[in-house]
C-alpha positions as CSV (number, residue, x, y, z in Angstrom):
1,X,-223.3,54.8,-23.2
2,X,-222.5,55.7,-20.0
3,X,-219.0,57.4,-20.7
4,X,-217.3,60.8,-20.5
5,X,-217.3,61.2,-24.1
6,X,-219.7,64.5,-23.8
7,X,-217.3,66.5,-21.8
8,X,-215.4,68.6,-23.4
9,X,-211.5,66.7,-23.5
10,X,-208.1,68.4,-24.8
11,X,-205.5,65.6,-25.8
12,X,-201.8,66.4,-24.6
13,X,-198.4,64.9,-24.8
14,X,-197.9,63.3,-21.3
15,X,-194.3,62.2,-19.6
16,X,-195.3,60.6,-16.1
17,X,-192.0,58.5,-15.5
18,X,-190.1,62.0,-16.9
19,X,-187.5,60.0,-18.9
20,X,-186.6,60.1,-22.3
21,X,-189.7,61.4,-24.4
22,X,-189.4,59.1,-26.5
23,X,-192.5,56.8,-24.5
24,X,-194.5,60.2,-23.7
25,X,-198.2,59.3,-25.3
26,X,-200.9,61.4,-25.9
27,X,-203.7,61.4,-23.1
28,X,-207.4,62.7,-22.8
29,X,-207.1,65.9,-20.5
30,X,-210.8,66.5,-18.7
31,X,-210.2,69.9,-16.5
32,X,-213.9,70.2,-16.0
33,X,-213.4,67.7,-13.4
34,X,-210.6,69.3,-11.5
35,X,-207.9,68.1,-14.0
36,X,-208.1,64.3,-14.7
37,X,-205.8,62.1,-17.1
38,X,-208.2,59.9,-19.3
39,X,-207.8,56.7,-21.3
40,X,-210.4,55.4,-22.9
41,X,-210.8,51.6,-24.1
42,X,-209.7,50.1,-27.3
43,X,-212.3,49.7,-30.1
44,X,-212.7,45.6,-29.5
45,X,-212.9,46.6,-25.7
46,X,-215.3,49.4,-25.0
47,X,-218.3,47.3,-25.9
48,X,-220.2,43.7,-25.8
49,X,-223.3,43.6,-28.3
50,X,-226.7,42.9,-26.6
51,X,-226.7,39.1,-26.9
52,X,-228.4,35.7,-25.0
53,X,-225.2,34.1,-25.3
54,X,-226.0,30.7,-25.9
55,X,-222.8,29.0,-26.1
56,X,-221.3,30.6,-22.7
57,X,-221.0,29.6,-19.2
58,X,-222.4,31.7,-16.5
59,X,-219.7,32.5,-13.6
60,X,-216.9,32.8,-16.6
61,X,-215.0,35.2,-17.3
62,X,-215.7,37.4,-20.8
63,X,-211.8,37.3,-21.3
64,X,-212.9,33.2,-22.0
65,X,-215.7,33.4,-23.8
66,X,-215.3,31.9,-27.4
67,X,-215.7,35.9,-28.7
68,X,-214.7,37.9,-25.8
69,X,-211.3,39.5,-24.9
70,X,-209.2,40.7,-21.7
71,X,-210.4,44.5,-21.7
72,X,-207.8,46.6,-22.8
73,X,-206.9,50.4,-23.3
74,X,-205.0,52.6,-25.5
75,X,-203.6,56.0,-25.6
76,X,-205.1,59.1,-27.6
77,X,-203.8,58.1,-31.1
78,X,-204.9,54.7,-30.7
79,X,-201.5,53.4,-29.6
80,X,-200.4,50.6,-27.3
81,X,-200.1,52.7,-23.7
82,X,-196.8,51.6,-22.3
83,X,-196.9,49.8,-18.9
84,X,-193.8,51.8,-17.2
85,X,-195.5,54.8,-17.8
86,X,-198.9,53.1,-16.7
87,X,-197.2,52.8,-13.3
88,X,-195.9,56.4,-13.0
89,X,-199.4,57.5,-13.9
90,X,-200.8,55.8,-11.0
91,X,-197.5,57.4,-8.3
92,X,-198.6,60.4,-9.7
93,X,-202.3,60.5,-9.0
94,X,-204.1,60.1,-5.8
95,X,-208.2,58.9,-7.0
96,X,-209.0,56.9,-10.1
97,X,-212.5,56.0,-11.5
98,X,-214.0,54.3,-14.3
99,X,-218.0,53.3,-15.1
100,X,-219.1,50.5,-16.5
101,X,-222.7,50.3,-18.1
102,X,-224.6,46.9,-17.6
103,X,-227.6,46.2,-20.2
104,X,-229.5,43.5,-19.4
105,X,-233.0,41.8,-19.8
106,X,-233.7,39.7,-16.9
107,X,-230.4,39.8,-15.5
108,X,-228.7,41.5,-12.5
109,X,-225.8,43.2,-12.4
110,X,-225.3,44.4,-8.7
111,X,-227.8,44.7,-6.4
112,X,-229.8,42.0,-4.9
113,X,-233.2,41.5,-7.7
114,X,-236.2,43.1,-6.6
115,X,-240.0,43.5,-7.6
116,X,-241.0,46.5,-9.5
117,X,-243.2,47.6,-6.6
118,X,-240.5,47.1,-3.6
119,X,-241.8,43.6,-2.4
120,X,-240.1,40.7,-2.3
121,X,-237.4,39.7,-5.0
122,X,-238.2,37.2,-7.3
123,X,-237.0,33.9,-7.0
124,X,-234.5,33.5,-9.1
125,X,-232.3,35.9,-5.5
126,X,-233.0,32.4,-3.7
127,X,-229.5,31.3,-5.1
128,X,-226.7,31.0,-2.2
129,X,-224.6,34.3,-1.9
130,X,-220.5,33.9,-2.0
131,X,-219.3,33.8,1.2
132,X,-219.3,37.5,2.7
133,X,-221.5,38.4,-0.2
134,X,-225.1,40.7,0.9
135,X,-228.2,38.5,0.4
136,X,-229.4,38.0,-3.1
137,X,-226.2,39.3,-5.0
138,X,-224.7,35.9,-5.8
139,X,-225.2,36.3,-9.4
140,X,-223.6,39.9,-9.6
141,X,-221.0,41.0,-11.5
142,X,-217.5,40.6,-11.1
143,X,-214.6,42.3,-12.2
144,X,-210.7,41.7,-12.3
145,X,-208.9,44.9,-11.4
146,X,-205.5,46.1,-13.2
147,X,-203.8,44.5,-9.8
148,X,-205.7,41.4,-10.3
149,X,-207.7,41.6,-7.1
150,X,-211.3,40.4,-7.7
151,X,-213.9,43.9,-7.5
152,X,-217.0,41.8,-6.2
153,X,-219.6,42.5,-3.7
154,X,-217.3,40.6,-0.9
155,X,-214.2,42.5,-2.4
156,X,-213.7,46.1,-2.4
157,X,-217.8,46.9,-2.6
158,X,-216.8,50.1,-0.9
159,X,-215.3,51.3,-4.2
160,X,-218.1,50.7,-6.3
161,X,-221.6,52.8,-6.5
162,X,-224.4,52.2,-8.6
163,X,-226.0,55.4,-10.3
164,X,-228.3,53.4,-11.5
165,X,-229.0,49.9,-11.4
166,X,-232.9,49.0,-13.4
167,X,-231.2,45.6,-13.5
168,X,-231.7,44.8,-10.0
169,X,-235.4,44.5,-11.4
170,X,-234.9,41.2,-13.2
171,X,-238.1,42.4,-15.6
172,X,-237.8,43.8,-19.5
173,X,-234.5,45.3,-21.0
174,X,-232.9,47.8,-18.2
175,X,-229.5,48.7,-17.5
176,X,-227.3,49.3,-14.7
177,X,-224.1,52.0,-14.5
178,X,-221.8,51.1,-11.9
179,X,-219.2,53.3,-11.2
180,X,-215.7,52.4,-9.3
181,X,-214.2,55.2,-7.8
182,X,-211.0,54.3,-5.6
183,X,-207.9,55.8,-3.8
184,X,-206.3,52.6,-4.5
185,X,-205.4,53.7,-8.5
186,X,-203.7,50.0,-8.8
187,X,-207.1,48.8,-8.9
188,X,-208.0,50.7,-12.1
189,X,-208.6,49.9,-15.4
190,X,-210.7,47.2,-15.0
191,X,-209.5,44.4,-17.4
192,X,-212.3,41.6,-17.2
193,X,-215.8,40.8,-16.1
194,X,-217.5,37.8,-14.6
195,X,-221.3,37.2,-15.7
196,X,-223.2,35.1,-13.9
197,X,-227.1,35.9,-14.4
198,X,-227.6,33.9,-18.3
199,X,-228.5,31.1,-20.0
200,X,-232.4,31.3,-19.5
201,X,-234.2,31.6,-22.8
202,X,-235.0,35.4,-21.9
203,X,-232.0,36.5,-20.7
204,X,-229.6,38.6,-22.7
205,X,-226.5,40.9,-21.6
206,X,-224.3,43.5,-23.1
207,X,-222.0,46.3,-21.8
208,X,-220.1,49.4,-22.4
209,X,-216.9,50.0,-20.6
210,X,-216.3,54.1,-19.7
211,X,-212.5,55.6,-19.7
212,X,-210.5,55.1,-16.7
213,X,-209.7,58.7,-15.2
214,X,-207.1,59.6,-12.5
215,X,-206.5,62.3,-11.0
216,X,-203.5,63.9,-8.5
């Protein structure tokens, strides 16, 4: 899992809209990283079993698949994270970032598919793209921000690196890590994803959703 769980985190007591303590909650506190305010996914969210999917439409969203669920977040003891104090965190902090880990077999996740060798893609990339969309990437993911802008490869790209993306392959069980990284902190956390690359006998997804850091 592509997460921050192996750095070291303290947990602390945090007040962003510095009212009444009663709605301070308790956050992750990663000051390896230059001091960063982390939440990390709730149980049901951070993960989506390996899985061909069978009943699903491609090009839906997991929040309306007959198992899946808006993603959500909670605070270090588990609790509901309140969204006034959402907002202040985000005044208060100038970058955000989050990753999100793609396993797939035979499915993409964000760049355009490609042979193993570097030659041409295979053809499932002879789909259309979206409009504005690169060549080949019109079965990528897709996300829903916290704002509810789309996060797309026509739609804020520039916010979104892949570390590593053995998806693009389209061969054997790979996975991709995709990490958003943004000044815009309304964007962040992501709250739903759009797969599009299923339904083929061979094909079969999962993920893992990463905490959502900011930082001032």
């Amino acid at each position: 899992m592509e997460t921050m769980i192996t750095v070291k985190m303290t947990t602390y007591f945090i007040d962003p809209n510095q009212g009444c303590a009663g709605d301070a909650f308790k956050a992750f506190c990663n000051f390896t990283a230059g001091g960063e305010t982390c939440l990390f996914p709730e149980k049901t969210s951070a993960a989506a079993k390996m899985g061909q999917w069978l009943h699903e439409k491609p090009g839906t969203w997991f929040s309306e698949f007959g198992t899946g669920r808006m993603l959500a977040y909670v605070d270090a003891e588990g609790g509901s994270l309140p969204s006034v104090q959402m907002t202040f965190l985000r005044l208060l902090s100038a970058t955000a970032r989050q990753n999100f880990t793609y396993l797939c077999q035979r499915s993409v996740a964000w760049g355009a598919p490609r042979a193993a060798g570097g030659g041409a893609p295979p053809a499932a990339a002879a789909a259309a793209p979206h409009d504005g969309a690169p060549p080949g990437t019109a079965q990528a993911l897709r996300f829903l921000a916290a704002n509810e802008e789309e996060i797309s490869r026509e739609s804020n790209a520039r916010y979104v690196q892949a570390l590593h993306d053995g998806c693009s392959f389209r061969k054997g069980s790979e996975r991709s890590v995709l990490s958003v990284r943004t000044p815009r902190v309304e964007l962040l956390p992501l709250s739903d994803v759009m797969i599009s690359d299923f339904g083929e006998p061979s094909q079969r997804f999962g993920f893992t959703l990463g905490p959502v850091c900011f930082q001032g």
